[in-house]
C-alpha positions, 0 to 999 in steps of 0.5 A: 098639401099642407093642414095644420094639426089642431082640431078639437071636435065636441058637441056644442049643443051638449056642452050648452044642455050642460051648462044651463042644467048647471046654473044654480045647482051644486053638481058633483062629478060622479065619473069620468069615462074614456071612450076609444083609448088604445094607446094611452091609458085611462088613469093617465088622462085623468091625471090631466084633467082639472074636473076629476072624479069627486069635483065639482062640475064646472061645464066652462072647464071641458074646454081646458080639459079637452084641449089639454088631453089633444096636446098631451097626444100632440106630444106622444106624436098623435097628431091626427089625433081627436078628443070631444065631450061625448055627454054628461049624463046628471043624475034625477035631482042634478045632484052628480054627472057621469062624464064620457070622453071620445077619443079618436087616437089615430095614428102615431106620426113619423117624422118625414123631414126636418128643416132649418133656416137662419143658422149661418154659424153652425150648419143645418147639417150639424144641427140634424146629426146633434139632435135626437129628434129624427126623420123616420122618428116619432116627435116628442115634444119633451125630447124636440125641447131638450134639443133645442136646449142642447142647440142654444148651449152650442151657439152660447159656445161660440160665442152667440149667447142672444140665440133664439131658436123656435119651431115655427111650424108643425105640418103634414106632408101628405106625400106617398108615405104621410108624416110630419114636416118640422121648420125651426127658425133660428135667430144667432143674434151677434157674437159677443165678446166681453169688452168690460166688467162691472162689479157692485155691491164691493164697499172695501175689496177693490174692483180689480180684486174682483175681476182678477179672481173672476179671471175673466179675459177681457176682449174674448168671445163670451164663454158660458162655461168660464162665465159659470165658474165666476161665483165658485171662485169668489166665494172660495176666497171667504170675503162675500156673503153672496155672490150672484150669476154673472149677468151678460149685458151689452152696450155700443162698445161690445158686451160687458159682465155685471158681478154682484157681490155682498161683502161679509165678515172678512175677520175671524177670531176662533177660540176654543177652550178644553178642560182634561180632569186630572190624570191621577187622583189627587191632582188638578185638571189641564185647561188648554185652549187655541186661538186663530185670528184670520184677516183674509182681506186686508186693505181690500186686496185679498192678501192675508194674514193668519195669527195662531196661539196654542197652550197645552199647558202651564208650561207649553205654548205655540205662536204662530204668523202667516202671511200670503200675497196673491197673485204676485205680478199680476200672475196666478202665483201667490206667495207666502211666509210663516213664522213658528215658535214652540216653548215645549215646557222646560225641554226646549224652544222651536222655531220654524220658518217657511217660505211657500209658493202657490201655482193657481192651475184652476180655482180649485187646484193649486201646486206649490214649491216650499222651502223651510228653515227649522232650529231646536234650541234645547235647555241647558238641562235637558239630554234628549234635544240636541241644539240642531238645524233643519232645512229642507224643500218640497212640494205640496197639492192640494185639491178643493171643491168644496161647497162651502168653507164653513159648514160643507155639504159636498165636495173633497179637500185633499192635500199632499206634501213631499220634503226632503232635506238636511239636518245639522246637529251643533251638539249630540245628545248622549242618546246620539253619542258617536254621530257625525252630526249631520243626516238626512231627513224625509217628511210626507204629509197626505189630508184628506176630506171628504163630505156627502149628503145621505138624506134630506138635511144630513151630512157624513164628513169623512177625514183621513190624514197621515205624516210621516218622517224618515231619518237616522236622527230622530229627536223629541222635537223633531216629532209629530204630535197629535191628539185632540180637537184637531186630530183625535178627539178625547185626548189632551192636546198633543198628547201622542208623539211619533215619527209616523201617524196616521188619524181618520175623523167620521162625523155623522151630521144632522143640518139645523140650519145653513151652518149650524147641526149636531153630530155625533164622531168616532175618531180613531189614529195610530202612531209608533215611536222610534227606539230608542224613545225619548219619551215615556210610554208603555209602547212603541206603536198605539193604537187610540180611539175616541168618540162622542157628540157635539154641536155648531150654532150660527149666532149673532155673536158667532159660530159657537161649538160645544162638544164632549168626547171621550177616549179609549177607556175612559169613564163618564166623568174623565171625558174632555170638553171644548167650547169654542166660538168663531166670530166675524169682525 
């Protein structure tokens, strides 16, 4: 014998005396009592109610109230569970009301059995050893839910992304041990497959761009999880403002993906400008400045082109072009070139150029082969350059999960490089005096960042770079040079030099806005010279540091960033300024 579960038992005649008693009158709850809880406690029926202690007396809200505590006890497995409105007891000028709830609990029910009908795809059998939900268990509605959650994600899997599954009934089966008789009914709906995409909102990026960075395969069973990947990878290429959810339709040839983007700023221009006080009393001070302009989306096809200028100082500068085509012969292979100039004031002229190739594995995973070409082209004056000629070869990783490409709040950027190769010497430099003009050099690169929030709108940005380069010749233009906005801030420009570096930056921010906050940095790096050094200093080996705060405001006219920092010793007025503005166009 079967009787559903549902059964709320009150006093009709006492719900009526209230509510007449009620007309006309401002009646305050004075108390709410439970009569015959066991299981549960009185503060969490309570908690249920809508006609609380201190409330007005609404009598047409008993039966919402009621209904409400038979569920919650529905949901603990309480199915043969009673509540009803003992009395209202008014006070002598019907000013206030003392409430008294009956509550018959019975027994906790156990589940005696679970049955499925309408899956074809995924057997009754496999859905049971899924599901917390048991026979012999208690039911709980919160947990019933998540399984069939966890259920409709299984069939999105395979395919069914329309799947519907209900619980069509919940009964007692009064056999020899009582419980409950659960019957789900499920509806698989077709399997769909993605036959078309259609992109909106693009005005210049062409659709084919769209869908090739989506990386969806057309004619292949709707996969949800490749499906959610969509948008992260749009918006890592920097071209949309916005990016929704991919959308699944279908249509009387198949199933289709409808890709809503809004195209930004594709352009950037970033400027910063520095100013060092002078060095020495009596002196002048340096202003250094760098320029970035970045096109990301040329002609609508997502190729790039990077341009970099660099003045340290009256008399050294740095030029710098980059261009990338992606995914070359429709493969997930971008290919890349660069051009590098390098006037250091009256020592020498630099150039470097290098080919790269990238391997997209995933969206955020990329490996890379390198080939680069190096000259050294020293002034007639100078004696620690030597007119050279460097060629090596490499690999590169990089790993980027990053939220955002601007103003992150998680997620890592890591990147590592490995070269090796051959350095020709044309003319030896009295420092090199018996060398056979020709030797091997070695070069490792590792960056890495990392950012995590702490509290509700503050954000640690964590950083940790390291180069380094191995050879029996080692000339001034042949070293790294760190120190300043981009490494350790509180220096000039490029102010160390060193065949091996080391610099980690930790900036503690505070969110204004999406892209806009404050922070206050320590930065701190390492870097030793090889002997004999070619340039001057009190030491082979140093260790710096610098510090400060600064700020990043989103603004019509860009991202405009102000900061002061200062270095290892220095006083109030010799710390270095930078004013910088990153503008869309």
């Amino acid at each position: 014998m079967r009787c559903r579960m549902l059964r709320i038992l009150m006093f009709g005649s006492v719900l009526s005396h209230c509510i007449t008693l009620a007309q006309g009158h401002k009646t305050a709850i004075r108390s709410v009592r439970f009569r015959g809880t066991v299981a549960v406690h009185d503060v969490e029926l309570r908690r249920l109610m809508l006609l609380k202690e201190g409330s007005g007396w609404i009598p047409e809200k008993v039966k919402e109230d009621l209904e409400s505590l038979l569920q919650y006890y529905h949901d603990r497995g309480f199915y043969l569970a009673g509540v009803r409105l003992d009395s209202a007891t008014y006070s002598d000028d019907s000013s206030s009301v003392d409430l008294t709830i009956g509550i018959h609990e019975g027994e906790e029910m156990r589940i005696s059995e679970i049955r499925s009908h309408g899956n074809a795809a995924i057997a009754s059998g496999r859905i049971l050893e899924s599901f917390e939900t048991h026979a012999g268990g208690n039911l709980r509605r919160d947990v019933l839910e998540r399984d069939i959650d966890a259920l409709l994600t299984s069939y999105e899997k395979i395919g069914h992304p329309f799947a519907r599954v209900e619980v069509e009934d919940v009964s007692l089966d009064s056999g020899s041990t009582p419980g409950l008789r659960i019957e789900l009914s499920i509806e698989e709906g077709p399997v769909v497959t993605v036959d078309e995409v259609t992109v909106s909102g693009n005005r210049e990026t062409k659709e084919g761009v769209v869908i090739r960075e989506a990386r969806v395969g057309l004619h292949e069973v709707y996969d949800p999880v490749r499906a959610g990947k969509i948008r992260s990878r749009l918006n890592r290429l920097g071209i949309f403002s916005r990016v929704d959810e991919p959308e699944l339709y279908l249509t009387p040839r198949g199933g289709g993906l409808l890709i809503k983007v809004e195209e930004g700023t594709t352009n950037t221009f970033d400027g910063i400008v520095g100013f060092a006080p002078a060095p020495h009393t009596g002196g002048s001070g340096i202003f250094s400045g760098i320029v970035n302009v970045s096109m990301r989306n040329l002609f609508g096809t997502a190729r790039k082109l990077d341009v970099h200028w660099q003045r340290e100082d009256s008399e050294t500068q740095e030029l710098a072009f980059g261009y990338v085509e992606p995914w070359v012969l429709k493969y997930p292979v971008n290919l890349s070139c660069s051009l590098r100039q390098r006037q250091q004031d009256s020592t020498y002229v630099g150039r470097t150029v290098e080919a790269k190739a990238d391997v997209l594995i995933t969206e955020s995973l990329s490996l890379s082969g390198v080939v680069g070409h190096s000259v050294t082209i020293p002034s007639a004056t100078t004696t620690a350059v030597s007119n050279s000629r460097t060629i090596t070869t490499g690999l590169e990783l990089q790993l980027d999960t990053r939220n955002d490409l601007i103003s992150p709040t998680g997620g890592a950027l890591y990147h590592t490089g490995y070269r090796i190769g051959n350095k020709k010497v044309f003319g030896v430099s009295e420092q090199q005096a018996g060398s056979d003009g020709s030797r091997a050099v070695q070069k490792i690169s590792l960056d890495a960042d990392l950012f995590f929030r702490t509290f509700t709108r503050q954000v640690i940005a964590m950083g940790l770079h390291g180069r380094q380069l191995t050879s029996d010749l080692i000339e001034l233009g042949d070293l790294y040079r760190f120190g300043g906005t981009n490494t350790v801030r509180g220096y000039r420009e490029n102010e160390f030099l060193g065949s091996r570096v080391a610099w980690t930056n930790a900036e503690y921010r505070f969110l204004l806005e999406r892209q806009s906050y404050f922070y206050g940095f320590f930065d701190a790096g390492y870097f030793y010279l090889p002997l004999p050094a070619y340039v001057p200093g009190p030491a082979s080996q140093q260790l710096v540091f610098g510090y400060g705060i600064g700020v990043r405001l989103a603004t019509s006219l860009g991202h405009i960033g102000v900061g002061i920092a200062f270095g290892r010793g220095d006083s109030f007025g010799e710390g270095k300024l930078h004013v910088g503005l990153l503008n869309g166009f």
